[in-house]
N, C-alpha and C positions, 0 to 999 in steps of 0.2 A: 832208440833204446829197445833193447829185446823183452820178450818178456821173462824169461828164467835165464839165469850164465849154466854152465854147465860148470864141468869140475873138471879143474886145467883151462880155464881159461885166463888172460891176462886183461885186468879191465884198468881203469886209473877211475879212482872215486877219491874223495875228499873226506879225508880220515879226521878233521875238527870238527868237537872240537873234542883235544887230546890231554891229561896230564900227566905227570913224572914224567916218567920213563919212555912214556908211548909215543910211535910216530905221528908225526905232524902234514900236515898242508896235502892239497893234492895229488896222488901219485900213483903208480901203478902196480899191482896188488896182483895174485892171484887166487883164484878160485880154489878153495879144497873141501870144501861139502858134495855132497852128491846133489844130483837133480830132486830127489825125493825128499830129503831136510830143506831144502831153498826153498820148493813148491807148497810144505805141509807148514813152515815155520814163518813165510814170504821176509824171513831175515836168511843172508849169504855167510857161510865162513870163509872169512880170506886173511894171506898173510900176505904183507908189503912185501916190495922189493928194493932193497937202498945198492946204489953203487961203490957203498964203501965195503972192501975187502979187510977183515981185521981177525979172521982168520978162526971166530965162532964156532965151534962144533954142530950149532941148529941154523944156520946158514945152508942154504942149498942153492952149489952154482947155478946159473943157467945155463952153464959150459959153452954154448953157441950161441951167438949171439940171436936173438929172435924176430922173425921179421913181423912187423905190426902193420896196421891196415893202412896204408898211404902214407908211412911216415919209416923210417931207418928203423935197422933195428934195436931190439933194448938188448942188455948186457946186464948183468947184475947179481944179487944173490939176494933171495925167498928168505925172510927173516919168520922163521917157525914159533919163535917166540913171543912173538907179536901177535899169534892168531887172536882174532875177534873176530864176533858176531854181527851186521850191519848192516839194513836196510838200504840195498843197494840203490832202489827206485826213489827213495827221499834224497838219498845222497848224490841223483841224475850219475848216476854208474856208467861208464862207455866200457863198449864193448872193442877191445884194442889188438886181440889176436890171442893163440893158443901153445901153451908149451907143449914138449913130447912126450910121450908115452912114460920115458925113462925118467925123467923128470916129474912126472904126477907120481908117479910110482915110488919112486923117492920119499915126495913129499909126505905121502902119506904114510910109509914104514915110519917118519921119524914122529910123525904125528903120533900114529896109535903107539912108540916108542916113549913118549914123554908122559901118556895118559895110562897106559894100562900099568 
């Protein structure tokens, strides 16, 4: 395990335990805080990623598939709706690979989008 994830990266941590609405079970998540909230707060913001397409407006594809560290790549869409806050290191976080530039970029327009 690392010690800080960076922002854009793809980790799979164990999002229970979860209710209503919220994702469930272990899965892989991306990073959208910066290095300096993770480091000063030692909690992560990240939003899941589910493989169901259903067509969301705060969905954010992964357009290409992504290659992860020793395993195929993921496929998917960044559910923004879903962000929380999460103590990556209680929740034994793996560090699983990194989306692109355009894609963080993304993420965060709709982020500060939904917030300001």
């Amino acid at each position: 395990m690392i010690a800080h994830f960076a922002q854009g990266d793809i980790i799979r941590v164990d999002f229970d335990p979860a209710a209503g609405h919220e994702q469930i079970k272990r899965r892989y998540a991306v990073v959208v805080s910066n290095a300096a909230f993770n480091r000063i707060c030692n909690l992560t913001m990240v939003c899941p990623i589910t493989s169901t397409d259903n067509g969301y407006p705060l969905h954010v594809d992964l357009q290409e598939p992504t290659t992860l560290l020793g395993t195929s790549a993921i496929t998917g869409f960044v559910q923004i709706e879903q962000l929380k806050s999460l103590d990556l290191h209680a929740r034994h976080a793996q560090y699983c690979g990194t989306v692109s530039d355009a894609i963080r970029t993304r993420l965060t327009e709709l982020i500060l989008a939904c917030v300001m």
